[in-house]
C-alpha positions as a printed Julia matrix, in Angstrom:
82×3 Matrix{Float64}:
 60.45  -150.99  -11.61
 57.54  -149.27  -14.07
 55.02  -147.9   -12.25
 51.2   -148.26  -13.95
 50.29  -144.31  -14.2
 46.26  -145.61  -14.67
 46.19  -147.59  -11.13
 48.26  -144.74   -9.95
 45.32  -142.05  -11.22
 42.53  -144.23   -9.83
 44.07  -144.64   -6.6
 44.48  -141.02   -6.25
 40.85  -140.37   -7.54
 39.53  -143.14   -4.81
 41.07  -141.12   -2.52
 39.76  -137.94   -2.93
 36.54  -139.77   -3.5
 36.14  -141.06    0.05
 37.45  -137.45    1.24
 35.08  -135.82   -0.4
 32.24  -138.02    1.02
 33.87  -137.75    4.34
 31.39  -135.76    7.12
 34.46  -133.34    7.83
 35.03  -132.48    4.51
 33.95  -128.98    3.25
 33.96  -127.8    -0.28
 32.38  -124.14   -1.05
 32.56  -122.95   -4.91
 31.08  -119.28   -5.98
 27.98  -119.28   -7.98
 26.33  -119.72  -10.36
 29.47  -119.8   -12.3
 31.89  -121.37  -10.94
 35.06  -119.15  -10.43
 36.62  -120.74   -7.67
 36.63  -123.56   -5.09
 37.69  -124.13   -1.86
 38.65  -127.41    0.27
 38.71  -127.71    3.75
 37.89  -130.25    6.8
 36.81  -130.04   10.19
 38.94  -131.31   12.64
 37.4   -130.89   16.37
 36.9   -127.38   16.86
 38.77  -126.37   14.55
 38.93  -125.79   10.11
 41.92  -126.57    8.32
 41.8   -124.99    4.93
 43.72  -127.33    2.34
 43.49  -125.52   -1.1
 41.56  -122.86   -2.36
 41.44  -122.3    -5.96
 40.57  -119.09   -8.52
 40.27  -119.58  -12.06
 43.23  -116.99  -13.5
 40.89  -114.45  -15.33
 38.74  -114.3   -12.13
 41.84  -113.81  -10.31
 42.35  -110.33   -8.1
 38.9   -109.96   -8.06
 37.6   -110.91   -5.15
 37.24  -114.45   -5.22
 39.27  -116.1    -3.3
 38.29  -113.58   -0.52
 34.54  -114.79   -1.08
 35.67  -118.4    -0.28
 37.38  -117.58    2.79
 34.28  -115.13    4.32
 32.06  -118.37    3.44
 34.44  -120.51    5.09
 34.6   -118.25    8.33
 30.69  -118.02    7.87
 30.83  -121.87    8.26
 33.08  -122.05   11.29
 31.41  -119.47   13.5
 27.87  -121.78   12.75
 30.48  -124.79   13.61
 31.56  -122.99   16.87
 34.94  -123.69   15.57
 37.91  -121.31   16.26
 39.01  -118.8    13.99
């Protein structure tokens, strides 16, 4: 069995399309440039972070601690647990 790696790809990217247009979906970058990005959703009263990424020269420089004080930021305004 041979799999078609295109479908495969646009599967995936339909996917993440109709996650990322999804109301509980969250996605926070750092500006203006972007270093970093984070991806999360809300589930009830609660945030369930699913990747958080830091371009490697921008790494161990804050970052990726930025994303996550956002992300808390959003959760307290969300009365969501932390």
């Amino acid at each position: 069995m041979t799999m078609n790696r295109e479908y495969s790809f646009v599967g995936v990217a339909d996917i993440f399309d109709n996650f990322m247009n999804s109301k509980s979906s969250i996605f926070i970058t750092t500006k203006p440039k972007e270093k970093g990005f984070l991806i999360a959703r809300l589930l009830n009263d609660e945030i369930e972070l699913l990747s958080i990424f830091v371009k490697k020269i921008y790494r161990k420089q804050g970052y990726g601690k930025l994303l996550l004080i956002e992300l808390k930021k959003l959760a307290k305004k969300k009365d969501c647990q932390t």
